[in-house]
N, CA, C and O atoms as a GROMACS GRO file, in nm:
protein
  440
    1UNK      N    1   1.585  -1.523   0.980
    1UNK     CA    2   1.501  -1.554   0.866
    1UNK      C    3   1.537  -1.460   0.751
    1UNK      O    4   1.536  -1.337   0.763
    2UNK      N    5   1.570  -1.526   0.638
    2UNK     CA    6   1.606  -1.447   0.543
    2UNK      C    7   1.491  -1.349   0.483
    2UNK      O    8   1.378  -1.395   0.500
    3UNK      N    9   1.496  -1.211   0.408
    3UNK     CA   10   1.364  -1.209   0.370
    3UNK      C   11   1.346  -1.176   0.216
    3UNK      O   12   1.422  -1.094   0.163
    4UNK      N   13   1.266  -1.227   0.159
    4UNK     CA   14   1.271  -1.271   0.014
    4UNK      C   15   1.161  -1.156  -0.098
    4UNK      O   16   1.082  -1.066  -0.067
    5UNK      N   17   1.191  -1.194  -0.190
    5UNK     CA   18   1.062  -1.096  -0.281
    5UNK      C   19   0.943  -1.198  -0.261
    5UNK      O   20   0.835  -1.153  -0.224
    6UNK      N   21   0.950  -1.266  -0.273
    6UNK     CA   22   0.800  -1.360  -0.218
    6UNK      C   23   0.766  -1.351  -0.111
    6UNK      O   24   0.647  -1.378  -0.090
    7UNK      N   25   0.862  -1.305   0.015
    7UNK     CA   26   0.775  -1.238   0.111
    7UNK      C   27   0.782  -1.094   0.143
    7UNK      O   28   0.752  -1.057   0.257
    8UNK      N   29   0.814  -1.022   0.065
    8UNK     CA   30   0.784  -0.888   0.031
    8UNK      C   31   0.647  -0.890  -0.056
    8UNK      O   32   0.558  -0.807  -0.039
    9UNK      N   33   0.642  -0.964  -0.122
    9UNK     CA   34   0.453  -0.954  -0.234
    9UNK      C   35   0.355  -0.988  -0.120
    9UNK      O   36   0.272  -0.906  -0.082
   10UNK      N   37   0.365  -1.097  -0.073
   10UNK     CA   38   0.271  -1.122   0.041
   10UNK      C   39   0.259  -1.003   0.143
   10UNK      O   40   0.154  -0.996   0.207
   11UNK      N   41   0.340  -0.923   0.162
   11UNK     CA   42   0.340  -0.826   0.247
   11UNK      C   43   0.279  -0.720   0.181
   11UNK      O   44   0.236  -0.633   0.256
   12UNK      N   45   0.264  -0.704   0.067
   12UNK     CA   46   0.211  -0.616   0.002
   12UNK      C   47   0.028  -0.650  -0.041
   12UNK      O   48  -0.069  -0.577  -0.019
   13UNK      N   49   0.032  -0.779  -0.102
   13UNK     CA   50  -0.079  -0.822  -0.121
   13UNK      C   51  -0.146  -0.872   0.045
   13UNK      O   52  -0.210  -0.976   0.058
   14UNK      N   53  -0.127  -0.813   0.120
   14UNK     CA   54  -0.203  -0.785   0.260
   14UNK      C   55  -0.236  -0.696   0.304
   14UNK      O   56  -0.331  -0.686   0.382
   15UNK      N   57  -0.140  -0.579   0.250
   15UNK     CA   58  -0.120  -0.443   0.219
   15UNK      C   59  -0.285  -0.399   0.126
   15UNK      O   60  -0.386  -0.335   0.154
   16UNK      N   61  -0.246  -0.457   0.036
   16UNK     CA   62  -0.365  -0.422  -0.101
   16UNK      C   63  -0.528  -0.448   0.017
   16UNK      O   64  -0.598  -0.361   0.068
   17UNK      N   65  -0.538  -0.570   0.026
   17UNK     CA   66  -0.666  -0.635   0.069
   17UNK      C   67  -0.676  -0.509   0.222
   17UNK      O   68  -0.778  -0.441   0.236
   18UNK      N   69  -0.583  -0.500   0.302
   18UNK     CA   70  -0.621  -0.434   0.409
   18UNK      C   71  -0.694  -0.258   0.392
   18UNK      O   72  -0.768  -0.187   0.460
   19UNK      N   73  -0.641  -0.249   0.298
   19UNK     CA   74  -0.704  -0.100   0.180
   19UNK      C   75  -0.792  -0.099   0.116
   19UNK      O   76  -0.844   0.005   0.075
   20UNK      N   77  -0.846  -0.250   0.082
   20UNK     CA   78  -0.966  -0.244  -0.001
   20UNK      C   79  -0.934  -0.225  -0.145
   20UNK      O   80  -1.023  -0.199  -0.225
   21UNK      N   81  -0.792  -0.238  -0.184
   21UNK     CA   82  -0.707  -0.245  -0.329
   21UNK      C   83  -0.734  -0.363  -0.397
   21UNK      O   84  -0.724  -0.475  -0.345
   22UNK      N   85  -0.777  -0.336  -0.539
   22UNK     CA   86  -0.719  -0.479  -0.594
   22UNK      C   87  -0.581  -0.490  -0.589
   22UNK      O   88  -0.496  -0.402  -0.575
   23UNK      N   89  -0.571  -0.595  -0.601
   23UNK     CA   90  -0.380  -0.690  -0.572
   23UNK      C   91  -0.349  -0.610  -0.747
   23UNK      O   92  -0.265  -0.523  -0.774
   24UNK      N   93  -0.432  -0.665  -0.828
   24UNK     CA   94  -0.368  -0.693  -1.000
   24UNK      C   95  -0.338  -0.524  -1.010
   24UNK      O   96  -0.419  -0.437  -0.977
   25UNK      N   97  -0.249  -0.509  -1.044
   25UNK     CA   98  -0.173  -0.417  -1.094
   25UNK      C   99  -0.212  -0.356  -1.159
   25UNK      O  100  -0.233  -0.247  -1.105
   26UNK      N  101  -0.249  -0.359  -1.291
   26UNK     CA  102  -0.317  -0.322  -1.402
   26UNK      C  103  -0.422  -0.413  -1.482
   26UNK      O  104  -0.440  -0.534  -1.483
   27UNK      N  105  -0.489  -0.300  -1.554
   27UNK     CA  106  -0.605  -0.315  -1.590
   27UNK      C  107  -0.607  -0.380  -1.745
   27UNK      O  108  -0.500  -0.360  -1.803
   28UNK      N  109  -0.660  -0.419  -1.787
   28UNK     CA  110  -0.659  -0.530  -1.954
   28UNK      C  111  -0.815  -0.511  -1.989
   28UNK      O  112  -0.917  -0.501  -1.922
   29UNK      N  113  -0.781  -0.512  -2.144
   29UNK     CA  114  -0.913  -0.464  -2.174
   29UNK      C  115  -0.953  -0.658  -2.269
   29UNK      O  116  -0.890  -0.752  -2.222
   30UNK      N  117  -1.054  -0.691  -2.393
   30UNK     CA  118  -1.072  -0.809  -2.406
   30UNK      C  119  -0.970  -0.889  -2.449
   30UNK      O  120  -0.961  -1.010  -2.432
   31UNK      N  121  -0.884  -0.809  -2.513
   31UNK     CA  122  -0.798  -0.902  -2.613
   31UNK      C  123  -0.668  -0.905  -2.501
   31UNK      O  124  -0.599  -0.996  -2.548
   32UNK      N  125  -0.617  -0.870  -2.415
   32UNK     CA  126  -0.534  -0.887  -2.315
   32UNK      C  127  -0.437  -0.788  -2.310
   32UNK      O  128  -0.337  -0.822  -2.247
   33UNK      N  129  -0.434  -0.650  -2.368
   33UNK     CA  130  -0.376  -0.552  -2.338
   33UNK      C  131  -0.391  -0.450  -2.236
   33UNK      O  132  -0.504  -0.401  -2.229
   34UNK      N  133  -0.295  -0.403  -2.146
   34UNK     CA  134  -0.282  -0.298  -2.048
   34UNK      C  135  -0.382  -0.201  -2.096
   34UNK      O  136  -0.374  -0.151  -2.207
   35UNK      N  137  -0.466  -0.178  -2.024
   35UNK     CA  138  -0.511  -0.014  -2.062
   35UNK      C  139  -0.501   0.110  -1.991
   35UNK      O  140  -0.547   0.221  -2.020
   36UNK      N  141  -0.406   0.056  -1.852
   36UNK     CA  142  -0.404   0.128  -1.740
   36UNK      C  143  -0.385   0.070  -1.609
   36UNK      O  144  -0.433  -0.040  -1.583
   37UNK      N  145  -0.342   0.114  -1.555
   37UNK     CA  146  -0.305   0.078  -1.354
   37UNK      C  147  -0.454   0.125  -1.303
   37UNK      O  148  -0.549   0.193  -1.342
   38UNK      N  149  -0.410   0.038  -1.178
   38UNK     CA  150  -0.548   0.014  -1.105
   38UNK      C  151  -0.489   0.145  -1.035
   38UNK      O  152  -0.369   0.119  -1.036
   39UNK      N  153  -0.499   0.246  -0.986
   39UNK     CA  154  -0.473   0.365  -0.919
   39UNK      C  155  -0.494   0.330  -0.735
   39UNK      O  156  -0.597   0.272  -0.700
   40UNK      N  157  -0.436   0.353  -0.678
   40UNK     CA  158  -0.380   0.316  -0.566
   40UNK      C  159  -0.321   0.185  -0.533
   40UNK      O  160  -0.243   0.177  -0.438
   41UNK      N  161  -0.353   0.077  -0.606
   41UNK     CA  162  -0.298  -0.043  -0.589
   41UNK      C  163  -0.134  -0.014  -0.517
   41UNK      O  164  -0.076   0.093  -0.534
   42UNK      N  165  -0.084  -0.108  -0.450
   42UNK     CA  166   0.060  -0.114  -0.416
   42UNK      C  167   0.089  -0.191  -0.474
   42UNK      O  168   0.011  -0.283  -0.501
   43UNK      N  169   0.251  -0.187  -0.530
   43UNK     CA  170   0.293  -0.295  -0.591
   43UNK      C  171   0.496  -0.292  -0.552
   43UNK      O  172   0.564  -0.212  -0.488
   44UNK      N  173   0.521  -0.388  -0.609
   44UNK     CA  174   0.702  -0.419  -0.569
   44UNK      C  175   0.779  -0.374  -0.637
   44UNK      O  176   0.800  -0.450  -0.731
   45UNK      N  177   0.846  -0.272  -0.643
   45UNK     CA  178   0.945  -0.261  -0.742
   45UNK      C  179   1.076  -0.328  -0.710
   45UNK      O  180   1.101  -0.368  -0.597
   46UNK      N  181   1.177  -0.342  -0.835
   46UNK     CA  182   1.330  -0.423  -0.786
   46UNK      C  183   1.414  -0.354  -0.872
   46UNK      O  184   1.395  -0.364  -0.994
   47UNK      N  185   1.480  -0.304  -0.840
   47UNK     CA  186   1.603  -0.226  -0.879
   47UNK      C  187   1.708  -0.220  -0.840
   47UNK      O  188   1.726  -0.199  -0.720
   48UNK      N  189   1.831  -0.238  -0.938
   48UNK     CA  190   1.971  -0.172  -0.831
   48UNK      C  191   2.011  -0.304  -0.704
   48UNK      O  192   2.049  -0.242  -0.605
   49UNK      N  193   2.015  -0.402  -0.685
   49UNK     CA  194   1.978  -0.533  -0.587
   49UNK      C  195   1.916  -0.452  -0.514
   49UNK      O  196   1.993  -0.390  -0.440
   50UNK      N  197   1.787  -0.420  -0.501
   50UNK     CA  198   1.694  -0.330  -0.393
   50UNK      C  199   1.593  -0.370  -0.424
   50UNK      O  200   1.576  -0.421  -0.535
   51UNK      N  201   1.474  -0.355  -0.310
   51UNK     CA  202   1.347  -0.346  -0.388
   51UNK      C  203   1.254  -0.217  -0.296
   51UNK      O  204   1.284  -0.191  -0.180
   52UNK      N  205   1.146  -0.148  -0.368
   52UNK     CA  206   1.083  -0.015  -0.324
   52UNK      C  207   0.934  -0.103  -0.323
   52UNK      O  208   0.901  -0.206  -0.381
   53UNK      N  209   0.861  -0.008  -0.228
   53UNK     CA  210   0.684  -0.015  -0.255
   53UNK      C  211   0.661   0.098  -0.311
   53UNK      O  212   0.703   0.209  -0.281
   54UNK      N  213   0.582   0.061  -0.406
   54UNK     CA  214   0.507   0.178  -0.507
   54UNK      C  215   0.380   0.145  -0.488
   54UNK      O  216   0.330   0.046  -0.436
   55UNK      N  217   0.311   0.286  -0.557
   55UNK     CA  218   0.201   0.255  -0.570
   55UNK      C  219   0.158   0.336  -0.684
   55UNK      O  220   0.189   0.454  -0.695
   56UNK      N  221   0.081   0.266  -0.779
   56UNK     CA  222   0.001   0.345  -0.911
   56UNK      C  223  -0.052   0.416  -0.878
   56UNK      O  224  -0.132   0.404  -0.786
   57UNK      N  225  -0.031   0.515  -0.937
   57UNK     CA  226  -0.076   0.630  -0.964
   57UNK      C  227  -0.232   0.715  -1.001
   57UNK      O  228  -0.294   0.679  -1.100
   58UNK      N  229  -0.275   0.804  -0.931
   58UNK     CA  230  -0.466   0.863  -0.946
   58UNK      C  231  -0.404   0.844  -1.153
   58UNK      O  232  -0.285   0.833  -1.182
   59UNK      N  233  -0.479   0.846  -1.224
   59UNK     CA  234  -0.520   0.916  -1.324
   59UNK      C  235  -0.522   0.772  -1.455
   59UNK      O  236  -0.518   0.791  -1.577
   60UNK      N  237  -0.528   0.661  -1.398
   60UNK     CA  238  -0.572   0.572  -1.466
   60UNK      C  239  -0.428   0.569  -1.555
   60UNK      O  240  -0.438   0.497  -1.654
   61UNK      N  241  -0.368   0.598  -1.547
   61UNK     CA  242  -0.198   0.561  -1.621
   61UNK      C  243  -0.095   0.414  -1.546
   61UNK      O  244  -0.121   0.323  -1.468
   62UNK      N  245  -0.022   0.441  -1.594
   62UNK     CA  246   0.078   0.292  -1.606
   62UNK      C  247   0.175   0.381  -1.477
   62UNK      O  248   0.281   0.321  -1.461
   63UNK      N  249   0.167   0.476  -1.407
   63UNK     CA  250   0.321   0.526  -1.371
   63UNK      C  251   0.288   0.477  -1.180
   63UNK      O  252   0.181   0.432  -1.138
   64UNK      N  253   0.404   0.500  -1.104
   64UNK     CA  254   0.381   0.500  -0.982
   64UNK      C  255   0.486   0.602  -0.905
   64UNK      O  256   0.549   0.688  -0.967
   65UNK      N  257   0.493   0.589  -0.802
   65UNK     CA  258   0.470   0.684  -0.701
   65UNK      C  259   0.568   0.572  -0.592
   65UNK      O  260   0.526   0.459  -0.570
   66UNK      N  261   0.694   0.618  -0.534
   66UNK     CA  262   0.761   0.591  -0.468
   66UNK      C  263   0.700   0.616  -0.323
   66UNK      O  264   0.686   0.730  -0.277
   67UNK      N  265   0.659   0.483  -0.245
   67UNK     CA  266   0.563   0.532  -0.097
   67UNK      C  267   0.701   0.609   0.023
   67UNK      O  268   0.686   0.713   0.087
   68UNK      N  269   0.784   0.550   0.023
   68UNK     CA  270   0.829   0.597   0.133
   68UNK      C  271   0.968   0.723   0.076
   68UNK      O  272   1.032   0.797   0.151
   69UNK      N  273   0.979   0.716  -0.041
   69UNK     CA  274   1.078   0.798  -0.112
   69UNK      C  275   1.240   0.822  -0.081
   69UNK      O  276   1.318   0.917  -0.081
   70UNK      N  277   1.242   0.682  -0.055
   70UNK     CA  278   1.342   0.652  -0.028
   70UNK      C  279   1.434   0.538  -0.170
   70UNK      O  280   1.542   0.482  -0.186
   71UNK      N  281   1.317   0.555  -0.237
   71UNK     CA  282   1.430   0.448  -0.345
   71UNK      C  283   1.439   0.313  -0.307
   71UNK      O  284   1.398   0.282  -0.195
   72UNK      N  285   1.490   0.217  -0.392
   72UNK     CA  286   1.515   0.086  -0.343
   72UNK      C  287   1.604   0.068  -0.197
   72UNK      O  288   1.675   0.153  -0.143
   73UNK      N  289   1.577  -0.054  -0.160
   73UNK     CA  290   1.668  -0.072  -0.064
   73UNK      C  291   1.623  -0.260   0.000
   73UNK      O  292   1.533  -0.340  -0.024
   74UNK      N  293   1.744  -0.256   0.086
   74UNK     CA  294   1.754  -0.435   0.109
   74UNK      C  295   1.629  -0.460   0.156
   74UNK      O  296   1.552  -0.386   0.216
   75UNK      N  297   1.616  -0.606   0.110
   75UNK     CA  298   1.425  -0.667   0.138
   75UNK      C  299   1.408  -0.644   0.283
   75UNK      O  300   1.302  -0.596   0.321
   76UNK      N  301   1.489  -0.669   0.358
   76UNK     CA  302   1.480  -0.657   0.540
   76UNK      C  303   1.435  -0.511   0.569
   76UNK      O  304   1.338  -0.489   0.642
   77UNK      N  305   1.500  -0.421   0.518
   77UNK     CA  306   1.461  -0.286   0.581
   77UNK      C  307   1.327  -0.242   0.498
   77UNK      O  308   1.252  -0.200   0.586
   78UNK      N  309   1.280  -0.235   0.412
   78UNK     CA  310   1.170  -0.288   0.283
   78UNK      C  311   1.070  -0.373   0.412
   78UNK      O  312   0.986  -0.317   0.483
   79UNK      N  313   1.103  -0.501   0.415
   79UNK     CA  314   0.974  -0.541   0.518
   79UNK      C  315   0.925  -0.526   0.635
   79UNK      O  316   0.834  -0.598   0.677
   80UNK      N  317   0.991  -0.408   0.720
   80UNK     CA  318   1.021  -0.345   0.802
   80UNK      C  319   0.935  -0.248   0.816
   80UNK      O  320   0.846  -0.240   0.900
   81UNK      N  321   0.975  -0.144   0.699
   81UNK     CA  322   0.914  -0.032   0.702
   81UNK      C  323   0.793  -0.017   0.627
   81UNK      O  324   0.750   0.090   0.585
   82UNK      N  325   0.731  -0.153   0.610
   82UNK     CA  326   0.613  -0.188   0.526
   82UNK      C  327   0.505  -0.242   0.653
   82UNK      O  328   0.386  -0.214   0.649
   83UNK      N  329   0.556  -0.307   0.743
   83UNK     CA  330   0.492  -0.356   0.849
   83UNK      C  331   0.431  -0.260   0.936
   83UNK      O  332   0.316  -0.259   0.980
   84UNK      N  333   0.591  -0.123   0.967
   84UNK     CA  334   0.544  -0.016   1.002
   84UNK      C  335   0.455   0.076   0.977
   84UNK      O  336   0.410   0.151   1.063
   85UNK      N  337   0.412   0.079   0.814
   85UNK     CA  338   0.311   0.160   0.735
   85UNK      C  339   0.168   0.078   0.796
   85UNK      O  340   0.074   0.143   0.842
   86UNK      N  341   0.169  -0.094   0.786
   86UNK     CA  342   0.018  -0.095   0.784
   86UNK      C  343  -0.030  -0.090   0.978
   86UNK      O  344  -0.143  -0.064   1.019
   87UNK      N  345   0.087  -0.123   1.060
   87UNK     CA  346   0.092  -0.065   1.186
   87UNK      C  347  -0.026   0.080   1.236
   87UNK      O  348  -0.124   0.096   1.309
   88UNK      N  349   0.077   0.178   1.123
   88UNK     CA  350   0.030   0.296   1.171
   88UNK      C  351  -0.135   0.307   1.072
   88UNK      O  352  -0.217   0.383   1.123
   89UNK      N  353  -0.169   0.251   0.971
   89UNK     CA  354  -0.287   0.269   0.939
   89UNK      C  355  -0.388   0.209   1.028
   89UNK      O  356  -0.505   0.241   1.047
   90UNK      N  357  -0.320   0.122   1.074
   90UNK     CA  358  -0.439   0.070   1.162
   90UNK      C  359  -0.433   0.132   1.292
   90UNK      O  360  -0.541   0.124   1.351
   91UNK      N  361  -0.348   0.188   1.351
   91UNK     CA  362  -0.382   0.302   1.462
   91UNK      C  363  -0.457   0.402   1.414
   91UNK      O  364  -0.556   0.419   1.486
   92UNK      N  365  -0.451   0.494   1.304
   92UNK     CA  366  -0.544   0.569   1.227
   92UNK      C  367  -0.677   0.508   1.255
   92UNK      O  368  -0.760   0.562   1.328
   93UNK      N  369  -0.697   0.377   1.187
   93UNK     CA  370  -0.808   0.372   1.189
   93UNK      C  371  -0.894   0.355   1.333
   93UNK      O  372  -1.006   0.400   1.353
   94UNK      N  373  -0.823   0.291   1.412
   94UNK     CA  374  -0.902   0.268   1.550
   94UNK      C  375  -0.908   0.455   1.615
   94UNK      O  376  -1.004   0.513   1.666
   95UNK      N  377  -0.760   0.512   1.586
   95UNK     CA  378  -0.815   0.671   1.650
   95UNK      C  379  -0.960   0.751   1.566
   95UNK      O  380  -1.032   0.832   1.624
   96UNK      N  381  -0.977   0.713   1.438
   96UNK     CA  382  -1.099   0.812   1.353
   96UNK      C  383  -1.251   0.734   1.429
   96UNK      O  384  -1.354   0.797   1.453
   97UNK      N  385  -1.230   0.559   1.460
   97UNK     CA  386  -1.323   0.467   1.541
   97UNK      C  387  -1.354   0.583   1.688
   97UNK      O  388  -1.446   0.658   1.718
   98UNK      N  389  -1.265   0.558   1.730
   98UNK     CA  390  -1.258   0.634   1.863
   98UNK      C  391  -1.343   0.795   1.862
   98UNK      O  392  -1.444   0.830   1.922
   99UNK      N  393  -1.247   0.875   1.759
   99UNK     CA  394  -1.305   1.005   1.774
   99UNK      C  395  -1.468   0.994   1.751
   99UNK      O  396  -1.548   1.060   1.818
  100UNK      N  397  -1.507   0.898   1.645
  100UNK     CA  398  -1.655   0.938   1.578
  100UNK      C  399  -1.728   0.848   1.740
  100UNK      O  400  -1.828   0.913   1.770
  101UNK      N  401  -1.717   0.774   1.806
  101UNK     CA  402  -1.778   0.714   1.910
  101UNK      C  403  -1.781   0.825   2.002
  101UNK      O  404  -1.885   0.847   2.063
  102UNK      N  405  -1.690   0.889   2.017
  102UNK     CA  406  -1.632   1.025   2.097
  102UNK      C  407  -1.752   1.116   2.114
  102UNK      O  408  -1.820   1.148   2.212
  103UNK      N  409  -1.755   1.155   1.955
  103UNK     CA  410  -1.834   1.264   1.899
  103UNK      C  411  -1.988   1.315   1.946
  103UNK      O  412  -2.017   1.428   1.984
  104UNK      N  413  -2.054   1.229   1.935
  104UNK     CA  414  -2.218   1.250   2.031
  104UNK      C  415  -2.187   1.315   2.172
  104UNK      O  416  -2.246   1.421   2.196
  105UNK      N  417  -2.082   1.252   2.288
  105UNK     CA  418  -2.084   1.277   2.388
  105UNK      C  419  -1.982   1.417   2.376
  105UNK      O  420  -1.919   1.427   2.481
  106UNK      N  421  -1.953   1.504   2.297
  106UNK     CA  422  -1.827   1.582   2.260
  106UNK      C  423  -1.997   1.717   2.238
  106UNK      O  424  -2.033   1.822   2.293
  107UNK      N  425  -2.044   1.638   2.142
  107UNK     CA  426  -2.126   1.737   2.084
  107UNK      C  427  -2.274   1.780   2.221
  107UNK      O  428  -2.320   1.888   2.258
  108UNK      N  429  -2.292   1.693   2.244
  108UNK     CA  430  -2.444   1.718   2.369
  108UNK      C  431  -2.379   1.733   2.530
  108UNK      O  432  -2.450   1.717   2.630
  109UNK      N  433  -2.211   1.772   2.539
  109UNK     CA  434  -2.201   1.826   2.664
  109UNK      C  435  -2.192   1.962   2.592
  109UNK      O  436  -2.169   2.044   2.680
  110UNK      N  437  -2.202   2.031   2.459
  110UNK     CA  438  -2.232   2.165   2.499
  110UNK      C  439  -2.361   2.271   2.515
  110UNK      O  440  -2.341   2.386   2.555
   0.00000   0.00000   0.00000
């Protein structure tokens, strides 16, 4: 299966929703100008025949933040190591599930 920038966005905009991110990128004020990035949002970059996951940046600015800092690279290894990111968040989250269920019986055996 080949893998495409349309299914690199979907991978991302699953990415966004599984974080509790808005998808939209940036922010527009009435008349339809940027006024700023949504700050953590993920988004696609394409560069160089490559493409990177970014993500905007804390401070209400336009800039982002290279996630794996590795620079662009082919969509296959890109959807790969994107699958792997929301993988491991969701082990995170079931281990912090775990510890706090943990915790009562952690705390009243001492």
């Amino acid at each position: 299966m080949r893998i495409t920038a349309k299914h690199l966005r979907a991978q991302i905009t699953a990415l966004n929703r599984h974080m509790g991110r808005d998808d939209k990128i940036y922010r527009y004020d009435d008349t339809g100008r940027i006024v700023g990035g949504n700050a953590g949002t993920y988004c696609l970059s394409g560069a160089y025949g490559g493409w990177a996951l970014e993500r905007m940046a804390a401070g209400g600015g336009t800039g982002t933040v290279d996630v794996f800092g590795r620079g662009h690279m082919p969509a296959r290894e890109l959807s790969g190591l994107i699958s792997a990111y929301v993988r491991g968040l969701d082990r995170t989250e079931d281990s912090l599930k775990d510890a706090a269920a943990a915790a009562p019986y952690i705390f009243d055996n001492q």
